[in-house]
Z-matrix of the N, CA and C atoms (Angstrom, degrees):
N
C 1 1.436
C 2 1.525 1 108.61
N 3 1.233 2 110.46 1 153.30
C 4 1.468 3 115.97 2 -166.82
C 5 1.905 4 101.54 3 -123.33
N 6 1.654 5 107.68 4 154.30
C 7 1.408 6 112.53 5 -146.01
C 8 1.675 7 98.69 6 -124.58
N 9 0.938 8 100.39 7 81.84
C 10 2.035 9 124.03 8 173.38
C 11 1.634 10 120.90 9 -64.94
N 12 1.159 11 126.73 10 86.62
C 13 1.738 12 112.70 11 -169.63
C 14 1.768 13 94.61 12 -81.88
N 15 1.560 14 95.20 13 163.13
C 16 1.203 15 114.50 14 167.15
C 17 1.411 16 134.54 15 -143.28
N 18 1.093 17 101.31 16 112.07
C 19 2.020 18 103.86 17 -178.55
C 20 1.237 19 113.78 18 -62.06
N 21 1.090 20 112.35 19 135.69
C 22 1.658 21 113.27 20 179.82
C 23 1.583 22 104.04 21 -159.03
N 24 1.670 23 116.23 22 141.36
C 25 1.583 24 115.87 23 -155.43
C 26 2.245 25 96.00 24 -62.04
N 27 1.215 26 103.27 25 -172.36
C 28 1.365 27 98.36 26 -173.49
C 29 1.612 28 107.36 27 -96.91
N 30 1.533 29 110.15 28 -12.30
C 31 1.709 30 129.04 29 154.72
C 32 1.931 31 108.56 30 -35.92
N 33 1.282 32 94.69 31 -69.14
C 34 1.706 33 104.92 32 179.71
C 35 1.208 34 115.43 33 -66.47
N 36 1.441 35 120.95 34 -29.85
C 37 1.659 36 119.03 35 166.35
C 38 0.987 37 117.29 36 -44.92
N 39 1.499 38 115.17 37 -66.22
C 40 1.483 39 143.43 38 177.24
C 41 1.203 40 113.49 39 -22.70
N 42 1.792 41 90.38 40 -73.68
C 43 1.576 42 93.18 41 174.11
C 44 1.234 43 133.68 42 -45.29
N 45 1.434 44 102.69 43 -74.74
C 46 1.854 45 100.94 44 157.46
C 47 1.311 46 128.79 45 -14.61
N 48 1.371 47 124.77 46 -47.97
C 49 1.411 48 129.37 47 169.95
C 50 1.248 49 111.53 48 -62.49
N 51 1.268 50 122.80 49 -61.05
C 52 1.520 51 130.46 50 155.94
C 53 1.483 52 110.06 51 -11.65
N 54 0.548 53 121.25 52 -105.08
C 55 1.747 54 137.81 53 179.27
C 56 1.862 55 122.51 54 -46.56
N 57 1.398 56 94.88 55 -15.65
C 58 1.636 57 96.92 56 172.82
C 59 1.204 58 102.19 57 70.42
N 60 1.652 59 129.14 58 41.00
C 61 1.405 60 125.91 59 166.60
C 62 2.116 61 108.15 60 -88.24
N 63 1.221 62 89.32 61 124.83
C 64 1.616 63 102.87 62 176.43
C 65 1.428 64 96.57 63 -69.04
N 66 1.237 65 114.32 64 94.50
C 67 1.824 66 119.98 65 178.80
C 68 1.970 67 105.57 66 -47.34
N 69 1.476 68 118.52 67 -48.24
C 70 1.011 69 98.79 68 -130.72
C 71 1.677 70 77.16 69 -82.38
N 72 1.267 71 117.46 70 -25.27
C 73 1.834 72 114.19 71 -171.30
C 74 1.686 73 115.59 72 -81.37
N 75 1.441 74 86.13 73 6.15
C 76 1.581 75 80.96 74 -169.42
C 77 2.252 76 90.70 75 -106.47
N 78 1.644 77 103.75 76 -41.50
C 79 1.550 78 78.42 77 156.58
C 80 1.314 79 141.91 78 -85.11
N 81 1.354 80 116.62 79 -0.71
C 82 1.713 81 122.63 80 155.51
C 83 1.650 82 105.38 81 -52.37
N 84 1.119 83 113.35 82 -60.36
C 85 1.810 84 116.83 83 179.54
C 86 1.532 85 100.17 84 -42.61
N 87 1.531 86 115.60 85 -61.11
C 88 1.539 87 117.61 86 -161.61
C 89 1.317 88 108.08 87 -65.54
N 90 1.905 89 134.05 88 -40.75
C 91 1.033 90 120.69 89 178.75
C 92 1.398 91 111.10 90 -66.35
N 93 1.540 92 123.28 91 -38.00
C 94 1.434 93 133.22 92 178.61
C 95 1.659 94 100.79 93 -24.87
N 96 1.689 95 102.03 94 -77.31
C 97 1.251 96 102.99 95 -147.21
C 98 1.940 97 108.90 96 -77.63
N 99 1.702 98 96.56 97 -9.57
C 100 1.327 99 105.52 98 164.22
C 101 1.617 100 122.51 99 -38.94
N 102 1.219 101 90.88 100 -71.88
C 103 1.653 102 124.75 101 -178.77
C 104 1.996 103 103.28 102 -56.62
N 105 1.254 104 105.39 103 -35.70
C 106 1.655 105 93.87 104 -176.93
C 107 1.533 106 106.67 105 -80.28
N 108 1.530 107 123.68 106 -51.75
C 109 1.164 108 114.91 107 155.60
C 110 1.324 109 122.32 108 -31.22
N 111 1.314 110 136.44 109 -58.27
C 112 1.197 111 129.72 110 -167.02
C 113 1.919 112 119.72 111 -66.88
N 114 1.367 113 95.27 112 -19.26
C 115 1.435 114 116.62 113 -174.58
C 116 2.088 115 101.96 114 -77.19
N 117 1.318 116 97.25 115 -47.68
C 118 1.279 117 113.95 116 177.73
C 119 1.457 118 104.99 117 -47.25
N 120 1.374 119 110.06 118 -61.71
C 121 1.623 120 117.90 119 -171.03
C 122 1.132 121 112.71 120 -87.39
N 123 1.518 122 130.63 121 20.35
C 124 1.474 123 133.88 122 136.04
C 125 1.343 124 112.72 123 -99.29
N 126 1.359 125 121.90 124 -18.45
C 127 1.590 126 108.63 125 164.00
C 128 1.514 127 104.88 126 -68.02
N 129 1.224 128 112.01 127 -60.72
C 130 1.647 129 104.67 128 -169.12
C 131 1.821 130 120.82 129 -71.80
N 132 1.351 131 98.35 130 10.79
C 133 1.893 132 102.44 131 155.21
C 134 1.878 133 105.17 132 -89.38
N 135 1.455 134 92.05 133 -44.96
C 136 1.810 135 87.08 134 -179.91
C 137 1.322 136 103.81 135 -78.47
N 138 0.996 137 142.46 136 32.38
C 139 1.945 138 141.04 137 168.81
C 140 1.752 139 75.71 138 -117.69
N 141 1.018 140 136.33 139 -72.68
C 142 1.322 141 122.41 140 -140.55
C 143 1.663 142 96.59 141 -69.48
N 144 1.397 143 126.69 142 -16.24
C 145 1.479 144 104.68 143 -166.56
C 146 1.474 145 73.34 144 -97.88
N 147 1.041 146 146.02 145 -24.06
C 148 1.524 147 119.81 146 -174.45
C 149 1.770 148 103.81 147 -61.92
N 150 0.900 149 82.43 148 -53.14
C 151 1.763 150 82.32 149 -179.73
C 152 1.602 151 125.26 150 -47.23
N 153 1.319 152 92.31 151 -21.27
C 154 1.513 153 100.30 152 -173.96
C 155 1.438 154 115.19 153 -95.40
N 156 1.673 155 98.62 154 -8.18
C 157 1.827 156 97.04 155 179.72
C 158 1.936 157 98.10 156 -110.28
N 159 0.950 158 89.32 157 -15.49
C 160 2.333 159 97.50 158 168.22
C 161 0.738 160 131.77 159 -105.42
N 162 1.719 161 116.45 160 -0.52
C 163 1.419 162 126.02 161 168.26
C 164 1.766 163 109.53 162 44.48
N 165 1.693 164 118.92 163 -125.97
C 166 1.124 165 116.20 164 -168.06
C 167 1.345 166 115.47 165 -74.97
N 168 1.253 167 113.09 166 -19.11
C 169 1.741 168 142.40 167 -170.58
C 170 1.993 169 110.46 168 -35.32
N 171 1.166 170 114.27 169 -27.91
C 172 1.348 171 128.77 170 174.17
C 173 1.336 172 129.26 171 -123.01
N 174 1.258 173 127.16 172 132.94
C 175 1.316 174 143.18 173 -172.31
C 176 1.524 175 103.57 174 -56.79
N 177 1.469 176 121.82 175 142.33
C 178 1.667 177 118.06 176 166.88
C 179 1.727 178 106.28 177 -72.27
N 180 1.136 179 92.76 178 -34.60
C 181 1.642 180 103.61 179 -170.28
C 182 1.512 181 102.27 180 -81.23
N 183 0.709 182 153.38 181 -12.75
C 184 1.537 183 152.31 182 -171.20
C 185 1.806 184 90.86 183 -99.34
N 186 1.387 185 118.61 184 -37.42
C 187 1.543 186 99.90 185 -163.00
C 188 1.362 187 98.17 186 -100.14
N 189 1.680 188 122.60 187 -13.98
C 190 1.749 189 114.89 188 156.01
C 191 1.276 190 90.88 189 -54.63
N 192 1.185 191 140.36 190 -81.66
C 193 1.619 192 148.42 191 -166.71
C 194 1.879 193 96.84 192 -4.19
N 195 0.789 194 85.59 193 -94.48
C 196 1.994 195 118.69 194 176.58
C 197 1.457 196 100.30 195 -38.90
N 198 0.684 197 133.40 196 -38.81
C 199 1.946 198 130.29 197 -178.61
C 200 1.508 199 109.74 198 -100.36
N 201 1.168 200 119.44 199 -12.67
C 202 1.915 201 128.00 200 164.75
C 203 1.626 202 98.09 201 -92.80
N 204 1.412 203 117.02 202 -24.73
C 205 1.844 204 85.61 203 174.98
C 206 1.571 205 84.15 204 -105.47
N 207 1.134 206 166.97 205 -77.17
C 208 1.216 207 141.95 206 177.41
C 209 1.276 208 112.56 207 35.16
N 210 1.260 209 90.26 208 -96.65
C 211 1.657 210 131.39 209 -176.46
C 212 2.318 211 107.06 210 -47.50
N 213 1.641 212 103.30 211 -36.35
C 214 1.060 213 109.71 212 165.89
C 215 1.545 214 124.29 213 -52.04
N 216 1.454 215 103.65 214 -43.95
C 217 1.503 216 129.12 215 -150.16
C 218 1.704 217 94.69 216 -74.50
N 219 1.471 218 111.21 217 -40.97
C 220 1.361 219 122.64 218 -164.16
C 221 1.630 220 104.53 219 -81.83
């Protein structure tokens, strides 16, 4: 595992303490789902240029197919 610091004002510390948020597991979650979103919305730029160089050539339902086990696999 690799060791990422983060500045944050002493307001958001606070809080965090406040509330009993485990900082470091709670931004592993946030980059997590950062990073999967972001993965998502580079798959669905490369679906749309695929689409745009195969036109009718591929099923909609065949490439939901393929992006629901994708998404399974992960």
């Amino acid at each position: 595992m690799s060791v990422i610091t983060v500045r944050v004002t002493r307001e958001i510390k606070e809080k965090l303490e406040k509330y009993g948020i485990n900082t470091s597991e709670a931004v592993r979650e946030l980059l997590d789902k950062y990073l999967s979103e972001l993965e998502l919305s580079t798959l669905a730029e490369r679906l749309d240029l695929l689409r745009e160089r195969l036109g009718s050539k591929i099923d909609p339902k065949t490439v939901a197919n393929l992006v629901r086990e994708d998404r399974e696999v992960r």
